[in-house]
N, C-alpha and C positions, 0 to 999 in steps of 0.2 A: 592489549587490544591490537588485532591487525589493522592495517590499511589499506584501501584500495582505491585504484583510479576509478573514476564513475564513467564507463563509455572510454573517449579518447578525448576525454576534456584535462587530462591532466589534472582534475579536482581529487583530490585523496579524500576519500570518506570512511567513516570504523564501518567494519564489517557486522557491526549492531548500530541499528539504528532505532531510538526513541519513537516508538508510536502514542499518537498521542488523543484518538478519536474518541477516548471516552472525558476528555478533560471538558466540563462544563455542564458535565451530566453525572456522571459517579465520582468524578475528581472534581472537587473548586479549585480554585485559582491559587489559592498557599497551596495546594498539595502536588500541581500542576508545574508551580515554581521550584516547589522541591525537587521533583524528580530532574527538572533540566541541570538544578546544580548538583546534583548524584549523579547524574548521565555526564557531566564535563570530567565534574573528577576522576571517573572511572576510565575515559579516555574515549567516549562517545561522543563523537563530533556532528551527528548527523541525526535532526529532527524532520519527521514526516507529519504533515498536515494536510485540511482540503477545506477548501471556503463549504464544503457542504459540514462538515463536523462541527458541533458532539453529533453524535448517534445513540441512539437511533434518529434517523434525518427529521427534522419537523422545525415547520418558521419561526418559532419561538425561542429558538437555541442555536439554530443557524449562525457561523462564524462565532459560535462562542471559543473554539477553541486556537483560533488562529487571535479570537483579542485574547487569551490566556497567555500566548508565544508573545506577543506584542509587548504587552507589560512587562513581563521582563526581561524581554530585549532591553527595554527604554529606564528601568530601573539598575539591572548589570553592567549596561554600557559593553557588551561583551559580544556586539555583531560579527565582530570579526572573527572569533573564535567558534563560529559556528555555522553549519550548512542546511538552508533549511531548502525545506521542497515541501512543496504545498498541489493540488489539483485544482483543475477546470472541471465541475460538472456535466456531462454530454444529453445528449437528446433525451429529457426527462419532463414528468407533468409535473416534478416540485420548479415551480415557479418562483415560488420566494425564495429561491439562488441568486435572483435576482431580485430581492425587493421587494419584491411586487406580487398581483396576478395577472392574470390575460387584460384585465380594464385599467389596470397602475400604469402611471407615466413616469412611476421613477425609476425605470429600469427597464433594461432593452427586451423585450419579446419576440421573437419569430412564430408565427402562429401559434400563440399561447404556449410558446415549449420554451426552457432551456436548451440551449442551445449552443454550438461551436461557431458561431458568425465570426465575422470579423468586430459587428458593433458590441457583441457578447464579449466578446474574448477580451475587447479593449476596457467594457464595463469592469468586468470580473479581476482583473489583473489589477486594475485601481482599487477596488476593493477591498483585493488580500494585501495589497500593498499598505494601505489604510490603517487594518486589524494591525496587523503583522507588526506597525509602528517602526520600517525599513524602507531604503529606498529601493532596494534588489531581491529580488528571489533566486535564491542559488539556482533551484531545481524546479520545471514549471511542466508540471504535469497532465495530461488530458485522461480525466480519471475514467472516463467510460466513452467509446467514441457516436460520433457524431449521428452517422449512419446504425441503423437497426441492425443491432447485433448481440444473441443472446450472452454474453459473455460471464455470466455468473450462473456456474454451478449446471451445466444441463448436462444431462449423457446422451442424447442426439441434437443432430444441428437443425434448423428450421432456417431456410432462406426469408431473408424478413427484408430482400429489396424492393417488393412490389408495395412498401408504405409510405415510400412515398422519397423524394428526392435528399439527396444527405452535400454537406458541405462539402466539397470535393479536397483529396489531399494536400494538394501546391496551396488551396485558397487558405485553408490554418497554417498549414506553413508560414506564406507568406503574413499573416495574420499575426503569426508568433514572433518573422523575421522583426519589423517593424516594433514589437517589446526589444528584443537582443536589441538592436542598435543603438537602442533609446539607453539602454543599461538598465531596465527596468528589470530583464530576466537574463539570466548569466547563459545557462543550458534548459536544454527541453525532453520530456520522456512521455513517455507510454502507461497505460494503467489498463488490467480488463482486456487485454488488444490480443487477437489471434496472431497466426505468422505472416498470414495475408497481409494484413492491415500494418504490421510491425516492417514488412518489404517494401510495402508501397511508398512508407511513409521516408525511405532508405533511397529507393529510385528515384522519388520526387525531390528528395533533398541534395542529391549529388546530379541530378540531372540540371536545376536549375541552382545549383550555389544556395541555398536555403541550410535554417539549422538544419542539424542530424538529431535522430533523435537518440538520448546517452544511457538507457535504462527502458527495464520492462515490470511493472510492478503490480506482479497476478499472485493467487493465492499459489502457496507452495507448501508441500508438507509431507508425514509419512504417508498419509491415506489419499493424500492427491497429488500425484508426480504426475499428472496429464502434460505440463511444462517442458516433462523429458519428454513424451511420448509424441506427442501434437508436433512438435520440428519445431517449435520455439529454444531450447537448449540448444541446437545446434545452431539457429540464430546467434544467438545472445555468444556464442564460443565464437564463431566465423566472423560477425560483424561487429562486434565488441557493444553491444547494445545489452548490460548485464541485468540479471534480475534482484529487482528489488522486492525479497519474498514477503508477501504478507500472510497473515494467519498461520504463521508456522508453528503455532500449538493448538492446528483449531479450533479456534474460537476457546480454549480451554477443554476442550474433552481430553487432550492426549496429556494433560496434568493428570488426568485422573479421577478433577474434581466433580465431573458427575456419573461415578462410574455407578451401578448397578441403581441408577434412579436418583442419587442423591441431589439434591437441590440446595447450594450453598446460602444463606442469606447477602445479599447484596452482586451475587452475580449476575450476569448478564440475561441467564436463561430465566432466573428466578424476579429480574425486575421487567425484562421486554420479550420472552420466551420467541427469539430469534434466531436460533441456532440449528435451524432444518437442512441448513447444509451438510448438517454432519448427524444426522440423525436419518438417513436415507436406509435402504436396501443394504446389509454389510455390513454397514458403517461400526455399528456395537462390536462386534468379534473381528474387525481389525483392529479399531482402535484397541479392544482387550490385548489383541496379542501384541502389540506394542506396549502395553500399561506390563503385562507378565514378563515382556523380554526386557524391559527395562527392571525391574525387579529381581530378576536371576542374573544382573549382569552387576548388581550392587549400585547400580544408578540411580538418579531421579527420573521419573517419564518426561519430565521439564528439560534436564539436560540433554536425555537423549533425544529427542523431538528439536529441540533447538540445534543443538551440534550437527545432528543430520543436516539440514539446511544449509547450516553452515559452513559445511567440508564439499559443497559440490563447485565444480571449478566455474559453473556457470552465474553461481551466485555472487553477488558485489556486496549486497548488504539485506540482514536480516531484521526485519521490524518486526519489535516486539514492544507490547503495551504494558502495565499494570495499575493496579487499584489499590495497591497495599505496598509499604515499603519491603516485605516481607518479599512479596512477588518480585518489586524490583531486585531487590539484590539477587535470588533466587536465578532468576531470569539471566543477568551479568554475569553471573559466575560461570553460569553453563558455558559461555563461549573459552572457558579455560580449560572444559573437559577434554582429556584423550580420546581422541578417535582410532581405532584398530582395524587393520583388516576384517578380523574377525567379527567385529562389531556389522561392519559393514555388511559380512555374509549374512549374519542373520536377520538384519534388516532386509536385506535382497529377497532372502527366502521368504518373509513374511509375504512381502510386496507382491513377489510373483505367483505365492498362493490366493492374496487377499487382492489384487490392484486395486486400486482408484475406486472407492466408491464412495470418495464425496468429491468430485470435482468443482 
């Protein structure tokens, strides 16, 4: 397993990293626990979590998977050998992120929203800290930002300022600086974030001595490289701000496993039929012709969807999930496959026939 600095924190993290959003809803807690002591062994240092997980998001299961991380943190004893990064929820009507709803008093509200406040962020941070059963969080995420910004999956942009006023970027800064001192939260990144918002948050931070923020963590993948294309990749190269790729087998179609309709029992599509990101204009006869070139090359579509991810220089670490040990190890071994020039060409050639149709 490689290694890599996260940002310019100096923190080394594997170049895979344990996702862990279905733990509390298709994983229970023994299976949840299992996969972290398979994830150490394998030389996987680096867990991603979000006070809004399991998913699919609803209050009833809320932070189940950050108390999942929790327990056996407090059972292993083994905090130290591990880097976790967890999110902040941003401008959202799931309210019971916090607790509560718009008439609850035990938890902060900004006009019945979720929210990036200062009194949010200080809520919320005690929270995962709570779950989590830790006094630090490596990696403190802002999983969607603040202000109205379509950031999942659109193919044209909709200006969405005129809804109304957004937390401005020094005042989360400042918000987060005030965690950092306290040692509540070590480093801080990005989720869902355009290059606007990924520069401002760069300017704001070196203008006034505030964290930096150390990571960028947007879907990445064979059918969605928008990350190259949008001037985020040359962010993340120039300013050392790397991406932490999620869905880089998205959501499961580029396994294979629902190719020509199939519906697996216990999947994702088959328990919460949520996978319209990849089910767009396209999307089937790219993903095919990745499912074929992976099969003319004597691969798995798992390793070649993963490895792609993996080999691009703007990547720091790839999150991947599983439901089945099968998967997991499946999943870990891809990061061992050879990547070839060649390889590369014909993934290129797909790309430039098929691009981006599941952003």
């Amino acid at each position: 397993m490689q290694y890599r600095e996260l940002g310019r924190t100096g923190l080394q993290v594997s170049a895979a990293c344990l996702g862990t959003m279905m733990w509390g809803e298709q994983n229970d807690e023994a299976f949840g626990h299992a996969q972290m002591d398979m994830a150490l062994a394998g030389g996987i240092n680096f867990f991603d979590t979000a006070e809004m997980y399991t998913v699919p998001p609803k209050s009833d299961t809320q932070g189940n998977t950050e108390r999942i991380i929790g327990t056996w943190v407090k059972a292993r004893g083994n905090r130290d050998k591990v880097v976790l990064a967890t999110k902040i929820a941003g401008r959202s009507p799931m309210t019971w992120t916090r607790q509560g709803g718009a008439s609850a008093n035990d938890g902060p509200l900004d006009g019945g929203m979720t929210r990036q406040t200062r009194q949010q962020i200080d809520y919320a941070v005690t929270a995962s800290l709570k779950r989590l059963q830790t006094d630090y969080i490596d990696l403190y995420q802002l999983h969607w930002p603040d202000r109205g910004y379509a950031g999942f999956g659109f193919q044209t942009y909709r200006d969405y300022g005129d809804t109304g006023e957004w937390e401005k970027f020094e005042t989360i800064l400042e918000s987060l600086d005030a965690h950092v001192k306290a040692g509540r939260i070590r480093h801080i990144g990005v989720s869902n974030e355009s290059p606007w918002g990924v520069m401002r948050f760069i300017a704001e931070s070196e203008r006034r001595g505030l964290p930096r923020m150390a990571s960028i963590q947007n879907a990445y993948n064979l059918v969605n490289r928008s990350f190259e294309t949008g001037g985020l990749a040359e962010i993340a190269m120039r300013e050392q701000v790397g991406l932490l790729a999620y869905s880089p087998l998205g959501q499961g179609y580029l396994t294979g496993k629902y190719r020509d309709g199939a519906m697996p029992e216990g999947s994702r599509k088959k328990m919460f039929q949520r996978l319209n990101r990849y089910e767009g204009v396209g999307a089937e006869a790219a993903i095919n012709a990745y499912l074929d070139l992976a099969a003319e090359l004597g691969v798995s579509p798992t390793a070649l969807a993963l490895k792609f991810v993996d080999t691009r220089p703007w990547t720091t670490s790839t999150i991947f999930g599983a439901t089945t040990i099968e998967q997991f190890e499946a999943d870990r071994a891809a990061f061992d496959m050879p990547w070839t020039d060649e390889i590369q060409k014909r993934v290129d050639d797909i790309h430039k026939a098929r691009p981006n149709p599941c952003p």
